[in-house]
VEXROVO-964760 format. One record per residue (C-alpha): x, y, z; residue number from 1; residue in one letter. Coordinates in pm, 1 decimal. Layout:
<atoms>
<atom east="X" north="Y" up="Z" pos="NUM" code="A"/>
...
</atoms>
This chain:
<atoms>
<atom east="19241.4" north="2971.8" up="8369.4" pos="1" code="X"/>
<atom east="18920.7" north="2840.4" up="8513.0" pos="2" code="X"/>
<atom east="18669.6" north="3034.6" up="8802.1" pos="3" code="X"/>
<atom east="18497.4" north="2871.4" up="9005.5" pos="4" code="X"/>
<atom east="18145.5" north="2839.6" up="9164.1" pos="5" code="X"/>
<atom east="17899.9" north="2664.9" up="9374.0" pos="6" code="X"/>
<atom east="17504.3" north="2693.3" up="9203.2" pos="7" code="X"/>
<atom east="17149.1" north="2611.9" up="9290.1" pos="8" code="X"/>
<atom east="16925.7" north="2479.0" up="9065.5" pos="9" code="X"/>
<atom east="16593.9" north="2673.0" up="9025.9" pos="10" code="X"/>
<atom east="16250.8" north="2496.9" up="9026.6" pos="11" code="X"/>
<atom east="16033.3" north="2813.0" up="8966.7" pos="12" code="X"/>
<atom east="16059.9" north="2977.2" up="8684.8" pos="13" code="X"/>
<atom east="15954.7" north="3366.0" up="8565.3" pos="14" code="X"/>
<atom east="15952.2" north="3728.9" up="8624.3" pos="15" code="X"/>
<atom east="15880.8" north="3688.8" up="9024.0" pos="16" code="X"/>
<atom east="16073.4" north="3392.4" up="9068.8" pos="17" code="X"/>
<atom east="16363.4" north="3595.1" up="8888.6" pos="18" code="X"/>
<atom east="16278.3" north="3909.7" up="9111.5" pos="19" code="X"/>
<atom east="16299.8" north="3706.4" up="9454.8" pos="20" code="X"/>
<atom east="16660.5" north="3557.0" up="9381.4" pos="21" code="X"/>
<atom east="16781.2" north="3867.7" up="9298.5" pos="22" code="X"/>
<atom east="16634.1" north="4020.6" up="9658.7" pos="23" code="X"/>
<atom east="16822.9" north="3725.1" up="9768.4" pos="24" code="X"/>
<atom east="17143.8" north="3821.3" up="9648.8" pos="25" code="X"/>
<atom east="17165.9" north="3587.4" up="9385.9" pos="26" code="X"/>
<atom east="17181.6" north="3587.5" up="8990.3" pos="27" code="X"/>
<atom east="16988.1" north="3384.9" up="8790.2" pos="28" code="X"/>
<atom east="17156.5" north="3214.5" up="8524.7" pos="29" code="X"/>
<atom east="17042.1" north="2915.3" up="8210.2" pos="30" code="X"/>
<atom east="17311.3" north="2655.9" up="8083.3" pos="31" code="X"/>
<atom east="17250.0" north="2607.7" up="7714.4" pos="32" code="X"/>
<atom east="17292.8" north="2213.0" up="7649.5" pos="33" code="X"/>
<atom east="17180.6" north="1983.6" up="7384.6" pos="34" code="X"/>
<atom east="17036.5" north="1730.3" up="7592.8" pos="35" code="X"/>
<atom east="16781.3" north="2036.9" up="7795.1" pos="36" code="X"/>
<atom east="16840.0" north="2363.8" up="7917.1" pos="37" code="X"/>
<atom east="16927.0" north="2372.9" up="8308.9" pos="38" code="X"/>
<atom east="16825.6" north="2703.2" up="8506.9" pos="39" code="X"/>
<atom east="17038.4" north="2779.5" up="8806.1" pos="40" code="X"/>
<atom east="17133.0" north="3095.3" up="9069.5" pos="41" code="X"/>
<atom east="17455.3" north="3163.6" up="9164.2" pos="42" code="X"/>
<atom east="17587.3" north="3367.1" up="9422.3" pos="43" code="X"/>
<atom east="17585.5" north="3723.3" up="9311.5" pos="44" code="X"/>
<atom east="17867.8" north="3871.7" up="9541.7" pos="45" code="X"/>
<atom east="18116.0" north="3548.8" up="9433.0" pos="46" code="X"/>
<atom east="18001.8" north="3632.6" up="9051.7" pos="47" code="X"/>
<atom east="18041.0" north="4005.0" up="9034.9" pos="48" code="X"/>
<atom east="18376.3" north="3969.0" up="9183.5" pos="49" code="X"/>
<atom east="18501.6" north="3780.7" up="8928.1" pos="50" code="X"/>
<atom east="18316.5" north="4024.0" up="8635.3" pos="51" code="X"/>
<atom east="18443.6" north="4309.6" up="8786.9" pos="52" code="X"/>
<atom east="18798.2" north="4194.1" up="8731.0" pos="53" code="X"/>
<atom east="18741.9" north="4079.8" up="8353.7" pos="54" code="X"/>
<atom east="18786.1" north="3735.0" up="8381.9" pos="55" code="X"/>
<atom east="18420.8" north="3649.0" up="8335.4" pos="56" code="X"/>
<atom east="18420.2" north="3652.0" up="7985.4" pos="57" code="X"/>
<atom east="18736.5" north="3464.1" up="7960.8" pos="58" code="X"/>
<atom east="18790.8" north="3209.6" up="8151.3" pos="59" code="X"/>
<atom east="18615.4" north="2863.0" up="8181.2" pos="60" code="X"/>
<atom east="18346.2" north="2850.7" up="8406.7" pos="61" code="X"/>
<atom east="18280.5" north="2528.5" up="8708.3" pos="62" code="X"/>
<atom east="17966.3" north="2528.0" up="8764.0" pos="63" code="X"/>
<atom east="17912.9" north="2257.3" up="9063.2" pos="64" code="X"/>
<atom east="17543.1" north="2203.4" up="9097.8" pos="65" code="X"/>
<atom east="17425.4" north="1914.7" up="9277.0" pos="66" code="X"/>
<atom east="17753.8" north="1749.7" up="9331.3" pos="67" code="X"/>
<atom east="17826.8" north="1760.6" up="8952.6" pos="68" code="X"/>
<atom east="18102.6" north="1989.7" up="8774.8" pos="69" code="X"/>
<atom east="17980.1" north="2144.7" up="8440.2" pos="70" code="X"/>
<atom east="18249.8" north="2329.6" up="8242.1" pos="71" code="X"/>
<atom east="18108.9" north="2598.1" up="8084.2" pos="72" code="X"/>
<atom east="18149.1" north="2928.6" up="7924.0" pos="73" code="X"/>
<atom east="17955.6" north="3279.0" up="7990.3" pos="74" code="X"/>
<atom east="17804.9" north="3363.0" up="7661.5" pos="75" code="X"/>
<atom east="17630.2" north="3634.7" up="7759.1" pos="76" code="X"/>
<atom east="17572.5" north="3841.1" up="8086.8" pos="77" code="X"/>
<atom east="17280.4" north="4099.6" up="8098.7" pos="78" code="X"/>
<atom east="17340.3" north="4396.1" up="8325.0" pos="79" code="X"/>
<atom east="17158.2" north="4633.3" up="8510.3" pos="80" code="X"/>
<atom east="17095.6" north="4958.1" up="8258.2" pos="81" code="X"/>
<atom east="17136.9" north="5197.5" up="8601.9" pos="82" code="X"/>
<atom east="17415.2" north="5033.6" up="8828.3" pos="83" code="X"/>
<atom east="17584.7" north="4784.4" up="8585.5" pos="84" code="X"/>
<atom east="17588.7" north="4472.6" up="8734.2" pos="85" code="X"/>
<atom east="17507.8" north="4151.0" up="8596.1" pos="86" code="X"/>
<atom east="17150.4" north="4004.6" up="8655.0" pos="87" code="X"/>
<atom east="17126.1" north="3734.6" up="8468.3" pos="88" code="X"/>
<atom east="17367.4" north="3457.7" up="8284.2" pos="89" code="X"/>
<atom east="17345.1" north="3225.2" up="7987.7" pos="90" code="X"/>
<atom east="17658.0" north="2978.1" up="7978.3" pos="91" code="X"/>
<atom east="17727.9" north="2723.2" up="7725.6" pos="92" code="X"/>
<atom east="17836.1" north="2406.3" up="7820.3" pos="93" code="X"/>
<atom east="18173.8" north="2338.3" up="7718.2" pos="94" code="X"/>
<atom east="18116.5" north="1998.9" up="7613.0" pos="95" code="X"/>
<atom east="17897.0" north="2124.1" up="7325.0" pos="96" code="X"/>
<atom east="18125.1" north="2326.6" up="7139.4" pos="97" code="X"/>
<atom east="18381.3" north="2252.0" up="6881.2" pos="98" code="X"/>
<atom east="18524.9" north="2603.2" up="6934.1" pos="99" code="X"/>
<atom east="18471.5" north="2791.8" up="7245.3" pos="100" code="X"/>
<atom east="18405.0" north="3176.2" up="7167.9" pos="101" code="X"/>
<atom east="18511.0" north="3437.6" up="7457.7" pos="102" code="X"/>
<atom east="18575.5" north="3801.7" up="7441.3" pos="103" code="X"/>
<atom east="18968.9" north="3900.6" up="7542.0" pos="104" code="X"/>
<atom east="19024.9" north="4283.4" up="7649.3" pos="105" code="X"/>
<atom east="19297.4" north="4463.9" up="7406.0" pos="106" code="X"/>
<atom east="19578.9" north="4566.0" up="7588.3" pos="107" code="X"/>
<atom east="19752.7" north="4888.2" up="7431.5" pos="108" code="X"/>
<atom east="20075.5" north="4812.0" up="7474.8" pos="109" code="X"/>
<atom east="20432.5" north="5065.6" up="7398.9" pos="110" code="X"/>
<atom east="20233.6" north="5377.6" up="7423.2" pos="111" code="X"/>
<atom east="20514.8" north="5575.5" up="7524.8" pos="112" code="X"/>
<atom east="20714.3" north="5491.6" up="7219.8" pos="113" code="X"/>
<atom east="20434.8" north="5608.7" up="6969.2" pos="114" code="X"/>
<atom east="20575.8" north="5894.0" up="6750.0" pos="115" code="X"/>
<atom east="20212.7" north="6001.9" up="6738.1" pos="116" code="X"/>
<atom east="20155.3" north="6016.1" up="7097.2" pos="117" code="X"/>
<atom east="20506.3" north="6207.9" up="7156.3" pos="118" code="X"/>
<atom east="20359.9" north="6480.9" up="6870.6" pos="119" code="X"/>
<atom east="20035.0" north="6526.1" up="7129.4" pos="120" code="X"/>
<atom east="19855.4" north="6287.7" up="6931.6" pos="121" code="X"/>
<atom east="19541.3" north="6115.9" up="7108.5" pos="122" code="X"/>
<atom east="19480.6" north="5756.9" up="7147.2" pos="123" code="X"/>
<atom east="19165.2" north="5654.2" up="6994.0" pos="124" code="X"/>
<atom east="19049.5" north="5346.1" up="7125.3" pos="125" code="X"/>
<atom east="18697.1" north="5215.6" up="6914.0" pos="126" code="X"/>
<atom east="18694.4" north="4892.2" up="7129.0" pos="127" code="X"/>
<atom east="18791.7" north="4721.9" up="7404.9" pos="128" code="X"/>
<atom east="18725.1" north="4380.1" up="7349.9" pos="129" code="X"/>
<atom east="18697.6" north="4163.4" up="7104.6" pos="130" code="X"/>
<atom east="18537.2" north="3797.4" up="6992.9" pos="131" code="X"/>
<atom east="18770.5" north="3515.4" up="6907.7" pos="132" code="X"/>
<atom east="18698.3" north="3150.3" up="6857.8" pos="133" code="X"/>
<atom east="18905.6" north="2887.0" up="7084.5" pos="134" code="X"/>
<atom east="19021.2" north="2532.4" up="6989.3" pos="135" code="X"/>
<atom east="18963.0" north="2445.0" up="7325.3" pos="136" code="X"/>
<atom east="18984.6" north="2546.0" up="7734.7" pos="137" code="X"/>
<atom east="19389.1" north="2567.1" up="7667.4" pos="138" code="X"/>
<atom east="19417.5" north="2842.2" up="7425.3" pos="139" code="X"/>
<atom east="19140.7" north="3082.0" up="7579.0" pos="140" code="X"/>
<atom east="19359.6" north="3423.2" up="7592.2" pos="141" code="X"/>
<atom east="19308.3" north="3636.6" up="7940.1" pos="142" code="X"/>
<atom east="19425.3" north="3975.0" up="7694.4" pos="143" code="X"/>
<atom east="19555.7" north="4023.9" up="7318.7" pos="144" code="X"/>
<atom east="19793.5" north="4304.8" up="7332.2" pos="145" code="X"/>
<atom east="19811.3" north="4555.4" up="7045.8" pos="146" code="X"/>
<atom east="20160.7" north="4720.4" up="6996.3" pos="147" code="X"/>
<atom east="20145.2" north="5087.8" up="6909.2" pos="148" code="X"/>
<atom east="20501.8" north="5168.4" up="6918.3" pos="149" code="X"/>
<atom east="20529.9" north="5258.4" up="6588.8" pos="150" code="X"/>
<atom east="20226.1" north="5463.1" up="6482.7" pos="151" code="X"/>
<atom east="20230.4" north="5783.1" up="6410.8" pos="152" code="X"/>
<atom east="19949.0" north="6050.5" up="6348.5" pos="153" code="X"/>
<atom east="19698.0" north="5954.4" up="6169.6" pos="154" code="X"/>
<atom east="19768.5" north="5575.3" up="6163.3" pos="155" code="X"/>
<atom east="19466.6" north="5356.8" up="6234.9" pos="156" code="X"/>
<atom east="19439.7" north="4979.6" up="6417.5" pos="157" code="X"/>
<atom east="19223.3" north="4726.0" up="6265.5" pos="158" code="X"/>
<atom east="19125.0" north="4357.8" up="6346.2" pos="159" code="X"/>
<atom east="19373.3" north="4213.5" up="6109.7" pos="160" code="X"/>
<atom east="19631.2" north="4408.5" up="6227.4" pos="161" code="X"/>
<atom east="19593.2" north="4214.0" up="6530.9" pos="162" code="X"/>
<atom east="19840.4" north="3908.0" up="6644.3" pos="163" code="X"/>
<atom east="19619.2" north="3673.7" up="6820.3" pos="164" code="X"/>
<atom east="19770.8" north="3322.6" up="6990.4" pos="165" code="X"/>
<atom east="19802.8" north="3011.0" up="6840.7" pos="166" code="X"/>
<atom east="19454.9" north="2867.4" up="6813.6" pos="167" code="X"/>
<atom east="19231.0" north="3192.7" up="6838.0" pos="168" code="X"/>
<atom east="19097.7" north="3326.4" up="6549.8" pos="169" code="X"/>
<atom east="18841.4" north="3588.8" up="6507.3" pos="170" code="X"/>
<atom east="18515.7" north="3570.1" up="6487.6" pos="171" code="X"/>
<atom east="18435.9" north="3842.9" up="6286.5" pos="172" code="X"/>
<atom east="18564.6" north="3818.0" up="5942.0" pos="173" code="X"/>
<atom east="18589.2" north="4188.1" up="5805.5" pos="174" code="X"/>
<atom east="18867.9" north="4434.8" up="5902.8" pos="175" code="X"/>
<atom east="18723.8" north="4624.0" up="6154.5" pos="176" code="X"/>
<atom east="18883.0" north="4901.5" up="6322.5" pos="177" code="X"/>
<atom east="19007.5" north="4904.7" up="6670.0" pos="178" code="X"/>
<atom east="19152.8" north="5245.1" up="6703.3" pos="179" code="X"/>
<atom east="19343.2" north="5529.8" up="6591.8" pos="180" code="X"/>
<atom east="19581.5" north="5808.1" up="6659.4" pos="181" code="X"/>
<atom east="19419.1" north="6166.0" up="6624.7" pos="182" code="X"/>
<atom east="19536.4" north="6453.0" up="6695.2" pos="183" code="X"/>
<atom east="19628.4" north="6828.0" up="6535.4" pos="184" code="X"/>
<atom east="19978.9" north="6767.4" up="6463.8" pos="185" code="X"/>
<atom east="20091.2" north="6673.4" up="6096.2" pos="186" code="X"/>
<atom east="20046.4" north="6307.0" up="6000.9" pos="187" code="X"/>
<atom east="20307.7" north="6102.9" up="5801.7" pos="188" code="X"/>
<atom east="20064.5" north="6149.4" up="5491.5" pos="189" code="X"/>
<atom east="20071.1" north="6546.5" up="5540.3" pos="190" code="X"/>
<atom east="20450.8" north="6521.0" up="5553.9" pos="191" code="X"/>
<atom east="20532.6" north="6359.7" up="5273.2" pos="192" code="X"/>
<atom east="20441.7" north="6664.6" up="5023.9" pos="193" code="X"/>
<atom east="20632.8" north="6814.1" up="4788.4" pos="194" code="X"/>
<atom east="20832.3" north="7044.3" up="4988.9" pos="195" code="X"/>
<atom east="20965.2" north="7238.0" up="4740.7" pos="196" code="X"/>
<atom east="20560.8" north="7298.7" up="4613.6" pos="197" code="X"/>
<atom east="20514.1" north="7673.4" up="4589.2" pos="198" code="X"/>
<atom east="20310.4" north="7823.6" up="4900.1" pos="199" code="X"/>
<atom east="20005.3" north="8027.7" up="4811.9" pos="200" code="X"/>
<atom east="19843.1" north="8252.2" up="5047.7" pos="201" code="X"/>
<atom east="19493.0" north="8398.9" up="5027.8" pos="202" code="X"/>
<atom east="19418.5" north="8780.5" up="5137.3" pos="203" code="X"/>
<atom east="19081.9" north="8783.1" up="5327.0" pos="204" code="X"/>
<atom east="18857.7" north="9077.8" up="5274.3" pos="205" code="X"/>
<atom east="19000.9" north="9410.3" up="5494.2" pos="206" code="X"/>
<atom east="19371.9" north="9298.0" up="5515.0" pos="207" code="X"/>
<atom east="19680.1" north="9487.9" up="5340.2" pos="208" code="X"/>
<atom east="19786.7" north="9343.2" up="4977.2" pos="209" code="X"/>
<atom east="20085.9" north="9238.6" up="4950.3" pos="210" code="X"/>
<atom east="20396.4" north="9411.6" up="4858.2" pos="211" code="X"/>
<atom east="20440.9" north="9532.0" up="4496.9" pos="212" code="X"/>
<atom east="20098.5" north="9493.0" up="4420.3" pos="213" code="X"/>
<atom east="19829.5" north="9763.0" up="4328.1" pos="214" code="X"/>
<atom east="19476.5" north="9781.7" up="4452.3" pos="215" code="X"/>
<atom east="19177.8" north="9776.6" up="4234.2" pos="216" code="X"/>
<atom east="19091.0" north="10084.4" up="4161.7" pos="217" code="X"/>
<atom east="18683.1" north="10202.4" up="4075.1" pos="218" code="X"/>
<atom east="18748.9" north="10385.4" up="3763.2" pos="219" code="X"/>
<atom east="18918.6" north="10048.2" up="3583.4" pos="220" code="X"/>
<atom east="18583.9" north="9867.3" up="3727.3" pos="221" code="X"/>
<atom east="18332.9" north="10081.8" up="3493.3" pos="222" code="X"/>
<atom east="18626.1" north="10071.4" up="3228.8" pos="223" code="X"/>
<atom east="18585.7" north="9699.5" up="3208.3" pos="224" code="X"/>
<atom east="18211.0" north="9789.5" up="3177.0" pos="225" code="X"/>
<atom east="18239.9" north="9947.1" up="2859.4" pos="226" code="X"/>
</atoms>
C-alpha cells in the first residue's frame, strides 16, 4: 500500500522559515538521500489524515515534487508535545535502502477465547508497535496480529513469540516483551501445586486458638526462666 502526496520544495531554511509554513498549514519535512538532502512542505491537513489512521508509518510514501515521484519511507515524524500532531518529517528515499524499516501496529487478536481473560484477567499491552525490516515495498505489513487465545494468567508475550510475514524480520534482536495477562485470579503456575500439600494457617495476635489447643499460660513463662 502506497499514500500519496503533492510537496513543495523549500528554499529558506531555519527556525522562522519552519515557523511560517507551519502558520501556513503546512509541515516541513527533509528526504534523506545519498546524492543531497532535499527539504520540502507538505500539506499538513492531507498528512495528518493519513497519520491519524496509522498508515503513515507503514506504507510507502509518493512524494511528487516538481513533477518528479520519489518513493520514500517516513522514518521519523516529530509531534507536537501539547496537541500531538506531526510538525516535522524525515523520509528516506526508498531507492537507498536494501531493507526498508517501518513500524506495524500489533493487533490482539482471539481475546475472547483467552482462559485468562475469562478468569477476570487484564490484558497488559507493553507496546503497540513494533520495528521490522522489509525486503522491499511488497512485504511492508499494514498490522502483525498476536493471537492470545490460549494464554492464561500470568502468561507473558514477547517479540519472538511473534509470527511476522514472509520477508519482515525484526529489528530488534533481544526478546522483548510485548504484553501480559495480569490479574488476581490463580495462574497456571499457582495451580499446578501439590494439592494434596498440607495447609498451614497462621493465628494473628488477638484471634481464638484453635481447637484442642492450650494457651500459654504466665506461670510456665517464668518456669522456662529458671
Amino acid at each position: 500500500m502506497s499514500i500519496a502526496f503533492k510537496g513543495e520544495k523549500r528554499e529558506e531554511l531555519g527556525t522562522a522559515s519552519a515557523r511560517k509554513i507551519k502558520k501556513q498549514g503546512r509541515i516541513p519535512a527533509v528526504i534523506y538521500k545519498d546524492k543531497g538532502n532535499i527539504n520540502l512542505s507538505l500539506d499538513g491537513r492531507d498528512f495528518e489524515m493519513q497519520y491519524f489512521k496509522g498508515l503513515a508509518l507503514t506504507s510507502l510514501v509518493e512524494v511528487e515534487l516538481d513533477g518528479k515521484k520519489h518513493k520514500l519511507i517516513a522514518h521519523k515524524i516529530e509531534l507536537d508535545p501539547v496537541s500531538d500532531r506531526p510538525v516535522h518529517i524525515d523520509f528516506l528515499a526508498c531507492d537507498n535502502l536494501k531493507s526498508i524499516r517501518v513500524k506495524p501496529k500489533l493487533v490482539f487478536i482471539n481475546q475472547e477465547k483467552s482462559p485468562g481473560l475469562k478468569k477476570g484477567g487484564i490484558l497488559h499491552i507493553v507496546t503497540r508497535r513494533v520495528e521490522v525490516l522489509c525486503d522491499g515495498e511488497n512485504h511492508i505489513p499494514q498490522e502483525i496480529e498476536v493471537d492470545i487465545g490460549s494464554l492464561h494468567l500470568g502468561s507473558k508475550i514477547r517479540s519472538h513469540d511473534l509470527k511476522l510475514p514472509t520477508g519482515v524480520k525484526l529489528n530488534r534482536k533481544n526478546n522483548f516483551l510485548i504484553g501480559s495477562i495480569i490479574g488476581r485470579g490463580k495462574s497456571e503456575e499457582e495451580k499446578a501445586v501439590d494439592p494434596n500439600a498440607p495447609a498451614t494457617a497462621g493465628v494473628t495476635a488477638g484471634s481464638p486458638a484453635p481447637a484442642g489447643s492450650s494457651p500459654a499460660k504466665a506461670d510456665d513463662k517464668k518456669d522456662s526462666k529458671k
